[in-house]
VOTIDREN-83456 format. One record per residue (C-alpha): x, z, y. Coordinates in steps of 0.2 Angstrom, whole numbers, padded with zeros to 4 digits, always signed. Layout:
% VOTIDREN-83456
XZY
...
This chain:
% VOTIDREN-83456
+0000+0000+0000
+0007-0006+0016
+0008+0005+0032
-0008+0001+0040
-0017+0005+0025
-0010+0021+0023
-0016+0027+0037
-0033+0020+0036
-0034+0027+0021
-0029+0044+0024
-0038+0046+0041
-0054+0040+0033
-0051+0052+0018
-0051+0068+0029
-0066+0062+0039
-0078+0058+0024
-0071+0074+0014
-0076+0084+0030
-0094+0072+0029
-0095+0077+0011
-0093+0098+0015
-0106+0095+0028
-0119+0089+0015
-0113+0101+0001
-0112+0116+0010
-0123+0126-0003
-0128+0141+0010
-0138+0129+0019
-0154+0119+0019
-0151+0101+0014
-0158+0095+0030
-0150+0105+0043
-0134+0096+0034
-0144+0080+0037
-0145+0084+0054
-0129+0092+0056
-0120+0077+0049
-0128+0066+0062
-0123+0078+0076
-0104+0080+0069
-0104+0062+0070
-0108+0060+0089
-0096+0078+0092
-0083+0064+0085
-0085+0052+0096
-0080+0057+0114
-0065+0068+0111
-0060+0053+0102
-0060+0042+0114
-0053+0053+0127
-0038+0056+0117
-0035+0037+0110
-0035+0033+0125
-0021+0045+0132
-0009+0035+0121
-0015+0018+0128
-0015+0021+0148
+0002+0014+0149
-0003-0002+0143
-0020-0003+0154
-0007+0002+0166
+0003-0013+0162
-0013-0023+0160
-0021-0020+0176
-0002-0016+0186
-0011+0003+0192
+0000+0018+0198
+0000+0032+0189
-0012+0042+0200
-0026+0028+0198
-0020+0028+0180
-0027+0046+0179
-0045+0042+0187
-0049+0031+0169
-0052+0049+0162
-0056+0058+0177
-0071+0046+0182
-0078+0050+0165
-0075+0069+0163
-0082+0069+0183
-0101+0063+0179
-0103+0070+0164
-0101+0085+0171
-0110+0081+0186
-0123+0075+0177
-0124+0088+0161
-0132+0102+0166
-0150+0089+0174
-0154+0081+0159
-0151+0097+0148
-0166+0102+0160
-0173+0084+0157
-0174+0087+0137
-0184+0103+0139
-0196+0091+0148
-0196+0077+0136
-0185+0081+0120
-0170+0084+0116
-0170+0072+0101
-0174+0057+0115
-0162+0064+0129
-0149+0064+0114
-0153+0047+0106
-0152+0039+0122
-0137+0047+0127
-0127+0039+0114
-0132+0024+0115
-0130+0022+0133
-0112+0030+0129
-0110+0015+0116
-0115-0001+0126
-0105+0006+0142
-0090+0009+0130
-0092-0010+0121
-0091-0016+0139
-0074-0005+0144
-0064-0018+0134
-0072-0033+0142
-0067-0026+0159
-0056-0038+0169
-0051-0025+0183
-0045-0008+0184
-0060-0003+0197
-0072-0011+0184
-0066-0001+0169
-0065+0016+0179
-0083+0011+0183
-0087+0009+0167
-0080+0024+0160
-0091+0035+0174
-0110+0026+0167
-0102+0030+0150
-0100+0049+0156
-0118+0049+0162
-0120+0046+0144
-0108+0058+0136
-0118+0070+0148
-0137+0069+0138
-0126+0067+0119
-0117+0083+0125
-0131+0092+0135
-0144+0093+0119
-0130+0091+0103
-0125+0111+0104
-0143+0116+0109
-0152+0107+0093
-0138+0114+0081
-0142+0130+0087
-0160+0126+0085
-0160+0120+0067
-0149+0136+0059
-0153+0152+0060
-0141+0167+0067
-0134+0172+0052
-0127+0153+0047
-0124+0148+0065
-0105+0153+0066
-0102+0141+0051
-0112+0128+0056
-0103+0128+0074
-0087+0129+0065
-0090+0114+0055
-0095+0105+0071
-0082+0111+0080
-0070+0109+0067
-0076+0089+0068
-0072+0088+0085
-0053+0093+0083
-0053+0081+0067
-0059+0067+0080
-0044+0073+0093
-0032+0071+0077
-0038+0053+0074
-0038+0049+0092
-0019+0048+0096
-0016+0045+0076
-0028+0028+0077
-0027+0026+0096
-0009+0024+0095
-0012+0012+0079
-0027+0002+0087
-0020-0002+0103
+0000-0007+0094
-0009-0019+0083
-0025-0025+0092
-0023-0019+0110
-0030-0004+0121
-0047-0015+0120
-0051-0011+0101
-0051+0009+0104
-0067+0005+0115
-0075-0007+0101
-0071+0005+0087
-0079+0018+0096
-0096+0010+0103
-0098+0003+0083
-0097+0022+0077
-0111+0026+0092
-0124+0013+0086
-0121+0020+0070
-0126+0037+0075
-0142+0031+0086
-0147+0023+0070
-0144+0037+0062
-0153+0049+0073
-0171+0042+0070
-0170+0045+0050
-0161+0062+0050
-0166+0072+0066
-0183+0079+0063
-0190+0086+0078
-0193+0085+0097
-0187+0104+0102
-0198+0102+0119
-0194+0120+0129
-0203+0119+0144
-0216+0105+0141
-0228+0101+0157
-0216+0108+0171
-0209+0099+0185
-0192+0091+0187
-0180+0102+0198
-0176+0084+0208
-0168+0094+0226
-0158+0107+0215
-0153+0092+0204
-0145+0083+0220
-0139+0099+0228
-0129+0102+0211
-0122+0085+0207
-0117+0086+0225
-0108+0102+0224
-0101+0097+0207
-0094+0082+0215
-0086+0090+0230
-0077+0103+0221
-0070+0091+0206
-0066+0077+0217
-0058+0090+0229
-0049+0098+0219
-0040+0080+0215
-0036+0075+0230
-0024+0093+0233
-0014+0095+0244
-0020+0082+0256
-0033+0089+0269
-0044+0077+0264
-0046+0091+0247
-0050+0104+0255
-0064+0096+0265
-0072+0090+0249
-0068+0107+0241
-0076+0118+0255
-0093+0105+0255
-0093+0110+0237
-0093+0127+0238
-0105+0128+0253
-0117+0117+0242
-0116+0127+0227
-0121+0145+0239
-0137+0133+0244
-0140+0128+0226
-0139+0147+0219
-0153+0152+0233
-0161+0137+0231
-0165+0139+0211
-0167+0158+0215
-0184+0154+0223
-0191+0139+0212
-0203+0140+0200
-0195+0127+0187
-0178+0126+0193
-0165+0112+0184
-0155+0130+0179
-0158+0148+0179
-0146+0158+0189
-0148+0173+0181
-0140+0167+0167
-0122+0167+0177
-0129+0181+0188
-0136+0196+0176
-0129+0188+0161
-0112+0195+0159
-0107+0192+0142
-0113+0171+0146
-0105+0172+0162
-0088+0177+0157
-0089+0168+0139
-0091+0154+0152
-0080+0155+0162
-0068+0159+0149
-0073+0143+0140
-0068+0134+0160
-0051+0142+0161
-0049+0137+0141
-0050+0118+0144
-0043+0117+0163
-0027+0125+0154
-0027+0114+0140
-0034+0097+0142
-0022+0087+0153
-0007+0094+0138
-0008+0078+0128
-0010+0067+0145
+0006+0075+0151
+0016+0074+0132
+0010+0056+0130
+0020+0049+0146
+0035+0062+0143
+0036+0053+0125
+0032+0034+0130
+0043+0035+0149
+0056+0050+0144
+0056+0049+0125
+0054+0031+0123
+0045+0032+0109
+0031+0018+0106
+0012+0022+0105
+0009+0023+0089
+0023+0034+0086
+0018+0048+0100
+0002+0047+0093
+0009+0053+0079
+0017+0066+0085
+0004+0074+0096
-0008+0074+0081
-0001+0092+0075
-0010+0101+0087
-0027+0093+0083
-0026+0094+0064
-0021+0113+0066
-0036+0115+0077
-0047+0107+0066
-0041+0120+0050
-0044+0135+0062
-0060+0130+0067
-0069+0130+0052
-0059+0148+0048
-0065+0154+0064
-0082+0149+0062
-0084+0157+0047
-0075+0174+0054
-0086+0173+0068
-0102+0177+0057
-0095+0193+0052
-0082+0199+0065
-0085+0200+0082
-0082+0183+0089
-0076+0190+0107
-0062+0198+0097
-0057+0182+0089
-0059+0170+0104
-0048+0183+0115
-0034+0182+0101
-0036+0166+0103
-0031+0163+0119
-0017+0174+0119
-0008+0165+0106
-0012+0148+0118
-0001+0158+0131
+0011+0158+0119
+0012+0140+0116
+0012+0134+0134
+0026+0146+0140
+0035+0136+0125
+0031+0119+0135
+0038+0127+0153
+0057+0122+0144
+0053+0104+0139
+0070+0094+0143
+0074+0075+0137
+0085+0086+0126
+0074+0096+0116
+0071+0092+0098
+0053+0083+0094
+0050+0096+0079
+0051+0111+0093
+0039+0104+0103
+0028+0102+0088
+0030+0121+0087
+0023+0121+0102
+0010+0110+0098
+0005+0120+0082
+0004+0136+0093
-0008+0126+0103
-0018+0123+0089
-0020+0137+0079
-0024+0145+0096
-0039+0134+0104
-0045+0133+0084
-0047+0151+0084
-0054+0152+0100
-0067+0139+0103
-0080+0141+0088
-0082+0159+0093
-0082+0157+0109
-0096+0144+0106
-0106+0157+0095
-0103+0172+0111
-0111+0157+0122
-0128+0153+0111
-0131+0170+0105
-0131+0177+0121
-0148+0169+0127
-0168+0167+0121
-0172+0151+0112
-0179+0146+0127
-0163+0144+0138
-0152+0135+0121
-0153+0119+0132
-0148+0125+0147
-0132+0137+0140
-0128+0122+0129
-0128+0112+0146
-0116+0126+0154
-0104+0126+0140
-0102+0106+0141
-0102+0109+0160
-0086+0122+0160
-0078+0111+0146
-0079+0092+0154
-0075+0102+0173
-0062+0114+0167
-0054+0094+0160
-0059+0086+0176
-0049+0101+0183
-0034+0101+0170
-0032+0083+0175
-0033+0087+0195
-0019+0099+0192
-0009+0084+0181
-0014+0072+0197
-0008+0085+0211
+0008+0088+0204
+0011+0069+0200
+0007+0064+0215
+0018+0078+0224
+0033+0072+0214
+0031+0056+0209
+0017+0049+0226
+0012+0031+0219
+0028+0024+0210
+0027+0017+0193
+0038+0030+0179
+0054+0021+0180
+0070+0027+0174
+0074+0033+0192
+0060+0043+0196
+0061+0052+0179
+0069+0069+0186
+0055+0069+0199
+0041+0068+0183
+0049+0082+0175
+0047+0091+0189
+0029+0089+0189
+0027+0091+0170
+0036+0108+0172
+0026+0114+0188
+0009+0109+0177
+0013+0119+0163
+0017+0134+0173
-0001+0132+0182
-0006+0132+0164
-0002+0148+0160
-0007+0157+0175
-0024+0152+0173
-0022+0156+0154
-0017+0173+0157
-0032+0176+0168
-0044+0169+0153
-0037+0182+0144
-0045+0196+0155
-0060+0185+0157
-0063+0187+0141
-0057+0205+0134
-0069+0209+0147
-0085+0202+0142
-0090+0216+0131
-0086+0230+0141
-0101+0238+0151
């Protein structure tokens, strides 16, 4: 068997062997599985493609001839309206459904990600990839909620591992097949790959999801808070890229003073898009949250950062980076479905702080990268990263859900999408803002690669601040 089918072969193995444990899981019903199969497959998708494409932006960079700082707006476009947009039509499917919201989510995810690879611009791409966010935003805004729907209490850490645990199996495959597709088919076969899987799930979704999960059937549509929000959203996340420049922290303080209206808005509506005392009366939800934000802004923008060190200071191709970055993901995905399972019988709080902490552990690693350094250390590094975020995000997840009434699953499942694709929109600001501090808008060329170092070093040190400080966040939650 040649190279290309060995790695076919081996990434489809582990995908339809986790497929198989899904639907053979004997503690639970044979349809939850169904419908848990069907939801793994769509959790698959978007981290997938995020990740995949990390190990191709230097050929759409090529392709298209953009600077690294536009480079970054391919992901940060997407991540910037699904977050936007997450929270309203989790609000939306309480209305209508969560099965429709979530069918049509994916399949507008699919045709806008068929139509990435026909773009013919940068600007049309990064276009693109924001209407696929608006997408991503109903798949993930109702996916958690009906998973917690369909299993009760006592099988939900299991079932949110497996899940979770699918998720970090797709960020394994991203690099490992992104890195494969895009060396022998181009960038553009990541996106086609992708939008097949997706109409395979909405076909999917009508045979195996049984049930509307309608919350709050016959109220109004929260449209001014819904504005106000998206707005605010905007202003910070957009903001917060364009640090240091005053232009930042004009957007950034129209954010904040958005958000104030927003929270004394909702407090007086009768049906509002989200119920502020959730954040405000809530403690465990609020600080599982915002733990959950500080998680992903500390963590997200690692394997954008690693994959130009490898490709412009490493020199090694796609294919192989991608290979190299897989570690971390394939740990996670172990120590997901470990966590999960733990999470049903020891406090999850504990297990998401531990967590964490050993995520502090692998960063502080990252602070000494050098041209130098050996590729297996930083796979320590990785692995640290790994076993870290595995242990942390199922429970974390379970702390999140179990924390509400039935009635508010949509709109907690909504947060937790909301904290994860801003806390990346963040992680990729702060991999922006330190780019362009060091670098500006020059291409990585051998004579600017002291100045990227600079910046990946500076990133990494953010990284752990704000790591540290979800630490606290979390070992706090539980205390009165």
């Amino acid at each position: 068997m040649n190279e290309r089918g060995k790695i076919i072969f081996l990434v489809s193995a582990a995908f339809f062997l986790l497929l198989h444990k899904i639907m053979k899981t004997k503690e639970l019903d044979i349809q939850p599985n169904k419908a848990l199969l069907v939801l793994c497959m769509s959790a698959f998708l978007v981290p997938f493609m995020g990740s995949a494409l990390n190990l191709a932006l230097p050929e759409i960079g090529k392709t298209f001839s953009l600077d690294v700082v536009t480079l970054t707006w391919t992901a940060t476009a997407y991540l910037l309206s699904s977050a936007i947009f997450q929270i309203p039509f989790a609000r939306w499917a309480d209305l209508i459904g969560r099965k429709k919201v979530y069918t049509l989510g994916v399949f507008i995810f699919s045709v806008t990600t068929f139509l990435c690879g026909l773009a013919t611009s940068g600007e049309m791409l990064i276009v693109l990839r924001f209407l696929a966010g608006m997408g991503s935003a109903m798949l993930f805004g109702t996916n958690t909620a009906i998973l917690t729907s369909i299993f009760p209490a006592n099988q939900r850490g299991k079932a949110l591992g497996i899940n979770t645990s699918v998720v970090y199996l797709s960020l394994a495959a991203g690099p490992f097949l992104g890195g494969f597709l895009t060396h022998y088919w181009g960038w553009q076969s990541i996106f086609y790959v992708s939008a097949a899987v997706g109409f395979v799930v909405v076909l999917l979704s009508f045979f195996f999801l049984k049930g509307e999960w309608i919350e709050a059937k016959g109220e109004k549509f929260d449209y001014i808070g819904s504005i106000v929000y998206g707005l605010g959203l905007l202003g910070l996340i957009y903001g917060f890229t364009q640090l240091p420049d005053w232009e930042g922290f004009l957007f950034l303080g129209i954010g904040m003073v958005l958000f104030l209206f927003f929270a004394y808005y909702e407090r007086r509506y009768t049906s509002p898009v989200f119920n502020v005392n959730l954040i405000s009366k809530n403690r465990i939800f609020a600080l599982s949250s915002l733990s959950a934000l500080i998680n992903y802004a500390a963590t997200s923008a690692v394997a954008f950062m690693l994959s130009l060190y490898l490709q412009y200071i490493g020199g090694f191709d796609a294919r192989t980076a991608g290979l190299i970055l897989i570690s971390q993901a394939c740990i996670q995905s172990v120590f997901s479905l470990i966590s999960g399972r733990l999470s049903d019988k020891i406090p999850p709080s504990v297990l998401a702080t531990m967590g964490m902490s050993i995520i502090v552990v692998g960063l502080t690693g990252m602070i000494f990268i050098s041209p130098e350094m050996p590729v297996s250390v930083l796979i320590v590094f990785l692995v640290l990263l790994g076993i870290g975020f595995g242990i942390f995000s199922s429970p974390n997840t379970n702390v999140i859900m179990s924390s509400v009434e039935k009635k508010y699953y949509g709109q907690a499942s909504a947060t937790m999408g909301t904290m994860r694709l801003t806390g990346q929109a963040f992680s990729m600001g702060i991999a922006g803002m330190t780019l362009s501090l060091f670098v500006g808008g020059k291409k990585i060329t051998p004579e600017v690669h002291p100045d990227f170092m600079k910046s990946l070093h500076i990133t990494f040190i953010i990284f752990v601040l704000l790591c540290v400080i979800g630490i606290y966040a979390s070992a706090q939650r539980t205390k009165p």
